[in-house]
N, C-alpha and C positions, 0 to 999 in steps of 0.2 A: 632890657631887651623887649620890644615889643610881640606882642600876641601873635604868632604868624596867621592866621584864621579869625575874622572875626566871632562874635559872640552873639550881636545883636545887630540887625540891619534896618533904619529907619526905611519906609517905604513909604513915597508919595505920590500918589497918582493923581491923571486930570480926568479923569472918564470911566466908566465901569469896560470899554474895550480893552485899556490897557492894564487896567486891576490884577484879571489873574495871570499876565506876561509877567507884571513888576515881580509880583510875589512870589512866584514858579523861580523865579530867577534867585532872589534872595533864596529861596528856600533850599536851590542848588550851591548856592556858595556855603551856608551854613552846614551843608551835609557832611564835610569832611570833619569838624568841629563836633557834631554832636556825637556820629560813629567815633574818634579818637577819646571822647568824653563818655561814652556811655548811657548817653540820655538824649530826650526827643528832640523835639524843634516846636514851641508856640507860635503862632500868629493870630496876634490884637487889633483889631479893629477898634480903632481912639478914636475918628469921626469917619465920615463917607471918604474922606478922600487922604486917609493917613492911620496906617498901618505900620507894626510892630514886629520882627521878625525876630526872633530870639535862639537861640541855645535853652534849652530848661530841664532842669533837671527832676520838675514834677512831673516831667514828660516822660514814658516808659521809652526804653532805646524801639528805635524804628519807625517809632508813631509822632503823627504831624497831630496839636492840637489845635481848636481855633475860638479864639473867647474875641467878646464883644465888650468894651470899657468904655462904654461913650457919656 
């Protein structure tokens, strides 16, 4: 049976306008996922225009982290 909630949200943008709409949005879908799970939410920045939305559980619950992997 599959995952009802994702885990992980790739995020691709064209512009820095739409960047923190994409992400805000992901970051809202993963909410329900990470409160059920107990832990935060990361988001990676892998180049300028392609981001990483996560469940993570190095994340303390409530807290949004934000790391740079480029």
């Amino acid at each position: 049976m599959p995952h009802p909630y994702p885990q992980v949200l790739d995020v691709q943008v064209k512009d820095a306008k739409t960047k923190d709409t994409a992400i805000s949005t992901a970051v809202q879908e993963l909410i329900p996922e990470a409160v059920r799970s107990r832990t935060g939410i990361s988001v990676t920045r892998r180049s300028i225009t392609d981001f990483q939305v996560a469940v993570d559980v190095s994340v303390p619950c409530g807290e949004i982290h934000e790391r740079v992997r480029i």
